[in-house]
Each structure stands twice: as structure tokens, then as C-alpha cells.
N, C-alpha and C positions, 0 to 999 in steps of 0.2 A: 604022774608024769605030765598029765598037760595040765595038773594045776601048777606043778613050776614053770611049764613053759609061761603061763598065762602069767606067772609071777613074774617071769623076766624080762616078760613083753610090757608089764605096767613100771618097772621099775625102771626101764630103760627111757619111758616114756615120761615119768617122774625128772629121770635126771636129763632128760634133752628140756622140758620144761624151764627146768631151774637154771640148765645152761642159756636159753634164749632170755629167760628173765632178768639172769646175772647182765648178756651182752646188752640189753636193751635200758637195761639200769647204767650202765658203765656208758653209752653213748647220751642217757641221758645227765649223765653227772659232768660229761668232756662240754655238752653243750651250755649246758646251765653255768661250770668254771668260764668259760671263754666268755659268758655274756656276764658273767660277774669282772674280768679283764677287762671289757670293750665297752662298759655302762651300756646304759639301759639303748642310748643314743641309735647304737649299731645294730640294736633289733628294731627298732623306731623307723630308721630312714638311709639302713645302709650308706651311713658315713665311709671315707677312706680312712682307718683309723692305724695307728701301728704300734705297735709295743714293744718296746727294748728293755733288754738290762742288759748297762753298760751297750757296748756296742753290738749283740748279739739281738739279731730279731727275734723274738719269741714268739709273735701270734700277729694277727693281720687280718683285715677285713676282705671282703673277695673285691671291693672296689679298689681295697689298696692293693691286692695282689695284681691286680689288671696294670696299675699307675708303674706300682715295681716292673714289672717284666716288658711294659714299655723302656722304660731307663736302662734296657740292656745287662749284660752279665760281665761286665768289666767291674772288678773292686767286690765288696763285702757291699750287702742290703745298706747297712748304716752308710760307709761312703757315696755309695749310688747317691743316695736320698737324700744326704747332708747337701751334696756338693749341688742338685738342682735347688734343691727348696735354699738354700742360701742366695741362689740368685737370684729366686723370686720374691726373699722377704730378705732384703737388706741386713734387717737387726737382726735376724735371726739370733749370731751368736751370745749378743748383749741379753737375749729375751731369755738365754737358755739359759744364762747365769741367775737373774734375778729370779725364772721360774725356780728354780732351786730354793732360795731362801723365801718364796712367797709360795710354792707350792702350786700352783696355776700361772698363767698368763696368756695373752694372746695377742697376737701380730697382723697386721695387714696386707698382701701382695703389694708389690710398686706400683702394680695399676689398677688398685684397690679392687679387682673382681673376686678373689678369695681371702680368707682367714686361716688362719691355725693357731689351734689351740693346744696349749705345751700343759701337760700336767705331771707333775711328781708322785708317785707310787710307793714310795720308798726306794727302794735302789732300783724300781723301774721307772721308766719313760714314754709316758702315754704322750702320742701327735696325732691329732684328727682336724683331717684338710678337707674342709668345705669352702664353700660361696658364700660369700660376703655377705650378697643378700639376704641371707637364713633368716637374718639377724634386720632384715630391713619390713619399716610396714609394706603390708602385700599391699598393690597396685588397682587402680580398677582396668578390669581386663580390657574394656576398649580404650583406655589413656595407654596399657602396658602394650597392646597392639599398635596406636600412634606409634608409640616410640619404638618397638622393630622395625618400623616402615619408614621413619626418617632414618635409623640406623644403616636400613641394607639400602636406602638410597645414597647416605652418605660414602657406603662402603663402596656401590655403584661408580657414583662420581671419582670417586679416587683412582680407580684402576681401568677408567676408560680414560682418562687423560693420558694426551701425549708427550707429558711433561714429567720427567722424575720427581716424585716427591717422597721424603724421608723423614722421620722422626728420630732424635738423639738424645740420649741421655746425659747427666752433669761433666760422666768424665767421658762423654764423645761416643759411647757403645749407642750403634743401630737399634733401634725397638722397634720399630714399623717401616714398610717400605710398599710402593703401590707395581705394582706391574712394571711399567712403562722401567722404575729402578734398574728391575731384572731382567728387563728387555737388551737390556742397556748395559748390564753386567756380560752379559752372554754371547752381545755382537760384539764389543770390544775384547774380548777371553781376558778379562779382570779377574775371573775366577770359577769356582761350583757355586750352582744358584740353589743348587741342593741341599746348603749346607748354612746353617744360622750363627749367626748374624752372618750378613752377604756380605762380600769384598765393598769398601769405601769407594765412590767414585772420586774423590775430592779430596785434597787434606782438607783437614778442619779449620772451618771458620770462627776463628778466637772474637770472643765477644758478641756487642752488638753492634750492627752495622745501618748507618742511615738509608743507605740507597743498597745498588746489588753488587753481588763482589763478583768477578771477572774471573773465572777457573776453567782451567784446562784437564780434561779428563789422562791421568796417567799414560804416556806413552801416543798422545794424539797425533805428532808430528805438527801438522799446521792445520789441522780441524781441530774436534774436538771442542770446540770453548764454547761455554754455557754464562749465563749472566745467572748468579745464586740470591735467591733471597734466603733469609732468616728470620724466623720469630719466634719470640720467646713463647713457652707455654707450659704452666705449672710445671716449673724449673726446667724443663727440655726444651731442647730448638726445634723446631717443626722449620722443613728447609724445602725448598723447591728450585730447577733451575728450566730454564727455556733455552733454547740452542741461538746460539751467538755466531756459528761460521760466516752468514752472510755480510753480519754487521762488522767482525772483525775483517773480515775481506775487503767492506766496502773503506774502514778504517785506513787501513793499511795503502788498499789504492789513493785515498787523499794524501796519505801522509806522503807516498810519491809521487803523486801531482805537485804538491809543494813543496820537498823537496828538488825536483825539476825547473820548476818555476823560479823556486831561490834561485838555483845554481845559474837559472837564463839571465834573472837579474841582479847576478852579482861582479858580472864582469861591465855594467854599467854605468855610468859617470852620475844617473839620474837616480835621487831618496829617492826610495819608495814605502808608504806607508798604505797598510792595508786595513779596516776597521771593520771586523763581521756589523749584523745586525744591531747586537749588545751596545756596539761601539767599543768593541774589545780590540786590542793589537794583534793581530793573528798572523802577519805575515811582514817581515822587512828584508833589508839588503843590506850591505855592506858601506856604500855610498851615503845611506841613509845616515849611519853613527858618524860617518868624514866630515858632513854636513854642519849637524847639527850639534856633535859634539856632548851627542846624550852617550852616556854610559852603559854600556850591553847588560848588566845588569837591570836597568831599566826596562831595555825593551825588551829582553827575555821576559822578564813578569808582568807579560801582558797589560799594560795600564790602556786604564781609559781613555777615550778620547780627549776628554777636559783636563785630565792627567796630562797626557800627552803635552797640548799647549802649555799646559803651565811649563811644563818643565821647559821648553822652548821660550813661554817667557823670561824665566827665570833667569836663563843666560844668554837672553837678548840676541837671538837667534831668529826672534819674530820684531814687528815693528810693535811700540807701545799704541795701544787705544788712547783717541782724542782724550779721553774721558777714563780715570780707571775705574769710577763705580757702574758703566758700562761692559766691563770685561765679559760677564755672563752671557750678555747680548752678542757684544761677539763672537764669542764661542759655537752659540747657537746659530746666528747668522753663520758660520764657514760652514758647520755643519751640513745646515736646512740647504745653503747654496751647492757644497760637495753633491747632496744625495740628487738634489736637481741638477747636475753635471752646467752648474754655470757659474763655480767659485775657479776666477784667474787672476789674478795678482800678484804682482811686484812688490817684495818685500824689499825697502830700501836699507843696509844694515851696518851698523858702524866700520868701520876701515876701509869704506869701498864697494864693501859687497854688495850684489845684487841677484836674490834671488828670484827665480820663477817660479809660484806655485798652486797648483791646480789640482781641483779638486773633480772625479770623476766616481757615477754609480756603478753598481757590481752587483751580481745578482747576488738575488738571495737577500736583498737588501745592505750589501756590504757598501763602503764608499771606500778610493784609492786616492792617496794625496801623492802627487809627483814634485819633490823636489829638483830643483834646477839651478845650478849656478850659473847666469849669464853677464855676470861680472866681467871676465875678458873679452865675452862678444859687446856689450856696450864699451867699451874701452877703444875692441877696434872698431865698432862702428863709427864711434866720435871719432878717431882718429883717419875715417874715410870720409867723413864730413866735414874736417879739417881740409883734408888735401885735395876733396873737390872745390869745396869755397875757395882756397889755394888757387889751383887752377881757374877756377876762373875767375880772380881779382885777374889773375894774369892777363888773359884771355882780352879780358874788358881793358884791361892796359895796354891793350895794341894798337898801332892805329889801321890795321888790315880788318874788314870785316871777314870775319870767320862764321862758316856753318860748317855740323860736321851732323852727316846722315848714317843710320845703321845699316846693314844689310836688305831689308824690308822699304827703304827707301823714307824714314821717317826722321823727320830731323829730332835729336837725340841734346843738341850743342848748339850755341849761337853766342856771339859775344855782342858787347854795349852798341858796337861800331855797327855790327850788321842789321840791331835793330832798329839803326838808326837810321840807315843808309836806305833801307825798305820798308820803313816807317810803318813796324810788327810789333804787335806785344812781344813786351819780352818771356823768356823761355818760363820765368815764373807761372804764365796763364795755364789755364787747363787742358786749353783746348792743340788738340794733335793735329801738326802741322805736317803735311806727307811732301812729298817730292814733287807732286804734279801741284799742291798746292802752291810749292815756291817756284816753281817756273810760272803760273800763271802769274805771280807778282812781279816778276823780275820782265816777265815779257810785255805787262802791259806799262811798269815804268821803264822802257829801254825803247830805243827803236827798234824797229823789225830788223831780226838778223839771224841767219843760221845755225850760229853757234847755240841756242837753249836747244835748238834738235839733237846735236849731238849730244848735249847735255842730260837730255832726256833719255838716251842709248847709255849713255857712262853710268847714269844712273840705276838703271833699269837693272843693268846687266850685273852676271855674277862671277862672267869669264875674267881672265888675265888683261887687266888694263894698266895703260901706261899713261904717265903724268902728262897731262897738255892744258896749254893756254890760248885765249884771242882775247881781241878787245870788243867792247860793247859802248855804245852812249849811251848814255843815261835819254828822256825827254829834254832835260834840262841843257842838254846841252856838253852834260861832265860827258869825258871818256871814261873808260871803268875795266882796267884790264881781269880776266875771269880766269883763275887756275882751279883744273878739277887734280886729283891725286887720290891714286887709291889707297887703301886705310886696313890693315887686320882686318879678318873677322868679316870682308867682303864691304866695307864701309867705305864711305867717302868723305873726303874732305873739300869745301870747297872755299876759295878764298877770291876777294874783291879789293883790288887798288887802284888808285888811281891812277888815270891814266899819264902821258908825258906832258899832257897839255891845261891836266888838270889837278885842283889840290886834294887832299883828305879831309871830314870836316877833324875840327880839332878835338881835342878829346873831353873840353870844357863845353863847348857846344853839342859834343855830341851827347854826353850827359842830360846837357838840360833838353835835349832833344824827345832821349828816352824816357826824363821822365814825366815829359807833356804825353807823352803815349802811355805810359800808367797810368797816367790821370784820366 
């Protein structure tokens, strides 16, 4: 009896034996197949490795199982993994074709930090995603130190700037973005910052660009606007932009200053030509094209200053140089004189014309030329210079002597006769002859008599007076009758004849009289 029990106590102990042998043979035979599956590689340095047949995952490294179950549980292993690793290795699906008929192959990430290696099994599909580097000579550890330390400084710099900067790829898809981006994504609600690639601030900038291009962030209303640069780099654009509101504001205010400015001088009879610093055309008027009879296409496209004259020479709208292999000179002379605000001149110009034109500085280094047509004011100046010479041929053809005094008591008028009769320069001289001046003339050649007193009241005065006359003698003897009469404007007139007992001199003597007194 208890040698069978002792029997069934060994026998049970036999076949739990064999059973633990068999399990521990069979976990070793499951581990041995899989590392015959995953080469040698996956026991070495725990690659991410994967194995398919056909589209069915079959077996997996635990790095790749960590990679899978990041990529979420939407779609079969195979889609998951196609559709990332395709973004990250462009060829992918040209690589998967030729691994077929080459049995191996390997591809590079877009930004060259990983490899994958595609290999053919037969109808399975070995992929094992490593670092690039595996495959690069190892570094000396203080050079591979350097360069993490210029690295997290460069990573540094990017993301404490307050300036958006971005990275794009060929067909415009975001790959890098620094902070300040998403700072920026978030205060405008562009979009989730949570979410990759982030919402575009910009549309894209097609090509390459010399200077910065001028963009407005979607929906900014009247902020918003950044000045963009762009540069190329290893086929991507690496982009940045700096905020522009102040600049476009301050823009916008000149442009209506000078809009303003035009509009004040456009309802004016006077060119006006404005020339920044450059000597650029920056600003005209309306009067200006009446003038000059330049073409608004002209002056729309800003020409130069030298521009400018010529095209005024060209249609003789300027006067010609003494000299024309002097033009340049004088070009430069209007110029030099404009910006010293002491270019004034009379352009004399065929049919008549007469302009005035004057050259003034402006800040900022700008100069302002003022056109002027003063063609009908010389017209009617001559024509008041006529009719005074007029009057007084008259004047001197009378045989009365005539003064005529303005308000202020200063003789104004005199003819032949009275400079003759008072023996005065004539009105030609410089010198200002007043009222108290010609009474003392008339009083020391006359005799003493009371009429210059009242004369000196008639004169004086600014009340309402009435016309009156007396006689006076000369020294000589003549009588000389005296009428004062008052005149517009508070003025007087005074006149001298002779008397009943005496003659006038004649007008040939009085002549040669007068002009023994010029002499």
C-alpha cells in the first residue's frame, strides 16, 4: 500500500517534471523562432523592428510595440505605420518596390536623423527603424558635447525671440516653428496649437524674394502686418517676420498728409514740384502738368530731378543754356541753389510767357520748385507804366505847375512846370520831399504872407475840406495865384498860375530850365 502510494507520489513528480521541461523547451523554442524573425540585430540593441506578411503584423520588437501604440488605434498596425513612416521617408513607396526585386534596401528620414531598413523574407516584410547615426563614425565625446551645447543654445535662441520664425518644406507643409509662432497662433485663434502642423500665419510666399514681403495675418482688420523674410535652405524656406503695425500706420499717416497736401494744392494757380532727398518726384499738383505741359505719365513715374529738366527742356518750357555743353552745370547749379533756398529766376519763354521760378529746401533734405506764371502781371505792369508815363507827358504839357501830395503829406506827383517854378529836382531824385519841406520852399521864395499857414492846416488835416484859392508873389516880383483842392484817399492837390499881371514861364524855357536842375 504505501509502496504504491510512494509509486504515485514519484510518478506524478516524473510527469510534473516532464511537463515543466516540455513548458520551458517550448518558451525556449517561441524565443529562439522570434530571434531567428528579428536577426541577431534585435537581441544586440533592441532595434524598433516589425514583421509583416502581407499586411498582417506578425511579431514586433517591444521598442516597436511602444512606436505602434503611440500612433493610436485608428486603422490596422500596417496603415497606422505606412501612413506615418511615409511622411517621414518620402520614397518610401518607390523603396518598397525595388526592396522586392533587390531583396534589401534602405532609406533616409527628410531630416536625415533616422534610417529604415526594408527587407524581403519571402512573402514577409522585415522594417527596422533606427538612427541614422548607428551607421555614422562615433564622435569624440567632448567634440559630441560641443555640439549639444551649440545645439540647445541654438534651440534657446529660437524660442526666446519675439519674432515668429518658421520652417517649410518644397510643397509649403510647416516642419519647425519657434514659440513666439504659437504664441501668435493662439492670441489671434488661428487655430489648436495642439495639433501638428500648426495653422499657417501667412499665405505662402511663392519664390525667392529680394527684400521683405509685406503680409497681413488672416482676419487682422487694420493690424496685424509683419514685414516676412525668406531663405532658402537645403530646398526649404526658413521664414521670419517682425511686426510692421507701427510702420504701416506711420505709412498710411504720410500717405494722408500728402494726400491733404495735394488736395490744398490743387486748387492753386502755382506748379508745384516736390524732390525728396534721392532727388525723386514725390509730390506735384495739377497746375504743375497746365504749366509745363509734361504728361502725368511722366510725373507719376517719379523721374529724377535731371529727368525732370530735361523733359522741360525738351519742350522749351525752360530757357536754353548760354552754352549747351554746360547743361550738366546747370542742372547742378538749380539744384545746389534750390537746396540753399536762393534759386529765383525769370524764365523768359517763347509766345510771351513769363515764368517765375523758385527754388526752396524742405526737410529731410527734400527741395520744392514753385512754378509761376507772371506773364499777365508783366503785361499789366507795362501797361501801368504806360499810362503813368501817359500821365505825366501830360502833366509836363501843362503850363500850371502841379504837386500832388498823399495822405501822410508827401509829395507823390510834380510836373516840368513846378520843378521849374521852385527850382527842385525833379520827382525822378531819391530823395522824399514832405509837405513841411515844400512850404519852406515856396515860403522862402515868395513874400511873407498868410496863405502857406493855412496851407499848412489844408495839408495837415484829414477832415472834409473844400477847394480854395489866394494869390502870392513870387521875390521876383511875379504874382502866382495858389489853389489847394482836395483829392481821394485824403490827398491833395495843389496847383500854381500865374497871376493877372504876370506870365507863365513857356514850356521851352521851362524845359531847359529843368534840365539845368538835373544837371
Amino acid at each position: 500500500m504505501v509502496e504504491a502510494y510512494v509509486h504515485t507520489i514519484l510518478l506524478m513528480g516524473l510527469v510534473g517534471a516532464l511537463s515543466a521541461s516540455a513548458g520551458a523547451g517550448f518558451v525556449l523554442w517561441r524565443q529562439s523562432r522570434r530571434k531567428m524573425q528579428l536577426g541577431a540585430a534585435d537581441a544586440r540593441d533592441a532595434r524598433t523592428v516589425f514583421l509583416f506578411e502581407g499586411e498582417t503584423l506578425v511579431d514586433l520588437s517591444g521598442p516597436a510595440q511602444d512606436y505602434l501604440d503611440s500612433l493610436g488605434s485608428d486603422g490596422s498596425a500596417h496603415a497606422r505605420l505606412m501612413a506615418v513612416l511615409g511622411e517621414e521617408f518620402p520614397d518610401l513607396p518607390a523603396t518598397l518596390r525595388s526592396a522586392e526585386r533587390r531583396r534589401i534596401a534602405h532609406v533616409v528620414s527628410r531630416d536625415g536623423v533616422r534610417s529604415l531598413a526594408i527587407g524581403v523574407e519571402g512573402p514577409r516584410l522585415r522594417l527596422t527603424l533606427e538612427d541614422a547615426e548607428r551607421d555614422a563614425v562615433t564622435l569624440d565625446r567632448g567634440l559630441h558635447a560641443a555640439i549639444e551645447r551649440e545645439l540647445e543654445g541654438l534651440r534657446a535662441i529660437g524660442e526666446s525671440l519675439p519674432y515668429p520664425i518658421w520652417r517649410e518644406d518644397a510643397e509649403g507643409r510647416i516642419t519647425w516653428v519657434n514659440r513666439a509662432y504659437l504664441q501668435i497662433v493662439e492670441a489671434e485663434k488661428l487655430g489648436d496649437t495642439g495639433t501638428w502642423p500648426p495653422p499657417p500665419l501667412f499665405r505662402r510666399i511663392e519664390g525667392r524674394t529680394r527684400g521683405p514681403v509685406r503680409l497681413q495675418i488672416a482676419g487682422g482688420g487694420e493690424r496685424g502686418w509683419y514685414d516676412c523674410h525668406a531663405v532658402a535652405l537645403d530646398g526649404d524656406m526658413v521664414l521670419s517676420a517682425t511686426p510692421a503695425d507701427a510702420l504701416v500706420a506711420a505709412e498710411e499717416s504720410l500717405r494722408s498728409f500728402v494726400q491733404s497736401f495735394s488736395n490744398t494744392f490743387a486748387h492753386l494757380d502755382i506748379g508745384l514740384a516736390v524732390f525728396d532727398r534721392r532727388r525723386q518726384l514725390i509730390l506735384t499738383n495739377p497746375a504743375l502738368g497746365e504749366l509745363t505741359s509734361l504728361p502725368s505719365d511722366l510725373l507719376i513715374s517719379r523721374p529724377s530731378l535731371d529727368s525732370f529738366l530735361d523733359a522741360l527742356r525738351v519742350r522749351r518750357v525752360m530757357p536754353e543754356p548760354k552754352e549747351a555743353a554746360n547743361w550738366r552745370e546747370t542742372v547742378q547749379d538749380i539744384e545746389h541753389s534750390a537746396a540753399n533756398g536762393t534759386y529765383a529766376e525769370m524764365w523768359h519763354l517763347s509766345g510771351g510767357r513769363t515764368y517765375r521760378v523758385s527754388g526752396r529746401p524742405q526737410p529731410g533734405g527734400a527741395v520744392a520748385f514753385l512754378f509761376e506764371d507772371i506773364s499777365a502781371e508783366l503785361r499789366l505792369t507795362k501797361q501801368f507804366r504806360a499810362q503813368i508815363e501817359t500821365g505825366h507827358a501830360v502833366l509836363d504839357a501843362l503850363e500850371e505847375a502841379i504837386a500832388v501830395f498823399d495822405s501822410g503829406g508827401t509829395l507823390v506827383m510834380s510836373n516840368e512846370a513846378y520843378d521849374a517854378m521852385w527850382e527842385i529836382e525833379p520827382m525822378g531824385g531819391f530823395a522824399e520831399i514832405s509837405a513841411a519841406d515844400a512850404l519852406r520852399t515856396w515860403t522862402h521864395m515868395t513874400e511873407p504872407t498868410p496863405i502857406w499857414g493855412d496851407a499848412r492846416v489844408f495839408l495837415s488835416t484829414g477832415r472834409e475840406r473844400s477847394e480854395w484859392s489866394g494869390e502870392v508873389q513870387m521875390r521876383s516880383g511875379r504874382p502866382i495865384r495858389v489853389t489847394l483842392a482836395p483829392l481821394p484817399d485824403a490827398g491833395t492837390l495843389v496847383r500854381f498860375e500865374q497871376g493877372a499881371s504876370g506870365k507863365l514861364i513857356p514850356l521851352g524855357e521851362r524845359r531847359e530850365s529843368v534840365h539845368r536842375i538835373k544837371a
